[in-house]
C-alpha angles and dihedrals in degrees: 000000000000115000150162124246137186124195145175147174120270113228115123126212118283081237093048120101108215121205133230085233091051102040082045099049098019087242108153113199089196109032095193094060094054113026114069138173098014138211136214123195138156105227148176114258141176115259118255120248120209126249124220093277096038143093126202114230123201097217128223119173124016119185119217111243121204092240085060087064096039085063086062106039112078134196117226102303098047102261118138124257090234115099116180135075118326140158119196150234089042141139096259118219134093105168105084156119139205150125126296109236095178144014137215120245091254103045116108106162103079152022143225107287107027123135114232147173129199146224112225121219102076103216118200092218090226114076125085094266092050098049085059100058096264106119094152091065091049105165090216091038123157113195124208110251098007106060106006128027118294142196106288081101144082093252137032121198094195127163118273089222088062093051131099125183112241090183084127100073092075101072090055097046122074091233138014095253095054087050085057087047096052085039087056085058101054100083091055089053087048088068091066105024085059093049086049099054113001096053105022125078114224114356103162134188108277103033126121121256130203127200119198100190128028103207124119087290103046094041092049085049086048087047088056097036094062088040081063096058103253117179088234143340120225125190140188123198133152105208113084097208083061098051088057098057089046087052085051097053083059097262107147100184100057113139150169113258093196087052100034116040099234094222094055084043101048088046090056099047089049098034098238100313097100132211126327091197131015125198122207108204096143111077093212101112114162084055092045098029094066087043092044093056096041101060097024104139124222109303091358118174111226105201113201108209111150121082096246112216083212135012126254130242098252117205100218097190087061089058095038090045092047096043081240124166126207117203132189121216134177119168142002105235110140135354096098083283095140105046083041093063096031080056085054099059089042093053086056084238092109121039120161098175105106077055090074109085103167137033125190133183118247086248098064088038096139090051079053091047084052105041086053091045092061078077092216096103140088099226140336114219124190104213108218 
């Protein structure tokens, strides 16, 4: 089958402290510290076969994350941007959607010919993390597309236990392709919908919502947003490309935080009262962070999203003196967050499709990495 790998050379930093765990697995923790001078190919490879708890899922559409393009971009000395955990070499992708053609022995949740999705970190439901409910945060986890095989392929083998059936959606898109296009779009909703409402504590319908940052991320997390019933949605991005897609999805405050100061802005759309909840999808901190604490409303909810390259200065007494909470969040595995959002899109109350601005055939996989990586589209689909 045809499939998309990324690989690198192994040689960690002469700083970084490599464990036992990571030089045994190549498992790097921290992926920019140990890969370095990466290469991208489409290649032939063998055909998964299931195990006993997995289906095989013909994929269709795959999204382009931000983290995709983060394995192939490098600093000085050649290490890639990415810095979390990644195994290489490894058929990248993790944001998809397609039709299961077989079934392991032990499987029990689905057929041949259901359309799923999937969540990505694989948890293993033993370990300490896992007993309390954080599967995210498995201590034995695998993730789609980063330690195991992902979805840049023909064919998938993923965990049943990581699958959701998104046959829904064809009863709220015109055709069954355009119900895979809106499906390839879910994991990425997921990101921000988790941080809402799974993270957050009391974000409720009517208030008003800040991105800082309209990539996929941050336009998916605008799309829910909205679906949830915010007062208004307010986002800054400086690419104009971007702030077009954001005005076609139907957003009427997008600016341009170079050209309109975000705190003056943010004061004239809510007439002084601020943001109830801020979103930080930019990764630019020490530009948002200094916006963020100077217009957080009474009680706000600041969500941190992006993977930051560096950390902010972060003025405590704002948030004391607001009763404001900050919240991490990374992920989206477990808390009903998946059904949630796929009963969203097939509500009609969530649809990310005129947010994707470009589509590319697996063939030409590497044109579809670049032409993500010019940062100025929605989303990049690989059509499979």
């Amino acid at each position: 089958m045809q499939s998309l790998v990324v690989d690198a050379q192994w040689d960690p930093r002469a700083e970084y402290d490599v464990s036992d765990a990571e030089r045994e697995s190549k498992k790097a923790m921290n992926a920019s510290q140990v890969w370095r001078d990466p290469e991208l190919r489409v290649t032939e490879r063998e055909r998964p076969t299931p195990e006993g708890d997995e289906v095989l899922v013909r994929v269709r559409y795959a999204g382009i994350c931000g983290s995709d393009v983060s394995m192939l971009e490098t600093d000085e000395d050649g290490y890639v941007h990415y810095s979390a955990y990644l195994r290489l070499p490894n058929v990248t992708g993790h944001e998809f959607v397609g039709e299961v053609v077989e079934t392991g022995d032990d499987a029990q949740l689905f057929e041949e010919g259901d359309l799923v999705t999937a969540e990505v970190t694989d948890y293993c439901g033993r370990c300490n993390m896992c007993r309390q409910g954080f599967m995210g945060h498995c201590e034995n986890f695998e993730q789609l597309g980063f330690t195991i095989p992902g979805a840049f392929a023909e064919y998938a083998a993923v965990p049943e236990k990581l699958c959701w059936d998104v046959s829904a959606l064809r009863d709220a898109y015109e055709t069954d392709d355009e119900a895979l296009r809106a499906a390839a779009t879910i994991e990425p909703s997921t990101i921000t919908y988790h941080g809402l409402f799974a993270r957050a504590d009391g974000v409720l319908p009517g208030d008003y919502h800040v991105y800082h940052g309209a990539g996929p991320i941050g336009l998916t997390g605008m799309n829910v947003s909205r679906a949830a019933g915010a007062g208004k949605v307010i986002a800054f991005e400086p690419s104009d490309a971007r702030r077009e897609v954001a005005r076609d999805l139907g957003f009427e405050h997008v600016y341009n935080p170079i050209e309109d100061d975000p705190v003056e802005t943010i004061a004239s759309v809510t007439d002084g009262e601020g943001a109830d909840v801020h979103v930080e999808t930019a990764g630019a901190v020490s530009q948002t962070y200094p916006a963020i604490e100077d217009s957080l409303a009474e009680g706000a909810n600041v969500v941190h999203i992006s993977n930051a390259a560096s950390d902010p200065d972060v003025a405590l007494r704002k948030y004391q003196g607001n009763s404001a909470q900050l919240y991490g969040s990374e992920g989206h595995t477990g808390q009903q967050v998946y059904p949630r959002v796929i009963r969203l899109m097939a509500a009609g109350q969530l649809d990310n499709r005129p947010l994707i601005t470009s589509t590319f055939d697996l063939s030409n996989a590497d044109e579809a990495i670049r032409t993500a990586a010019e940062r100025v589209d929605g989303k990049v689909l690989i059509e499979i």
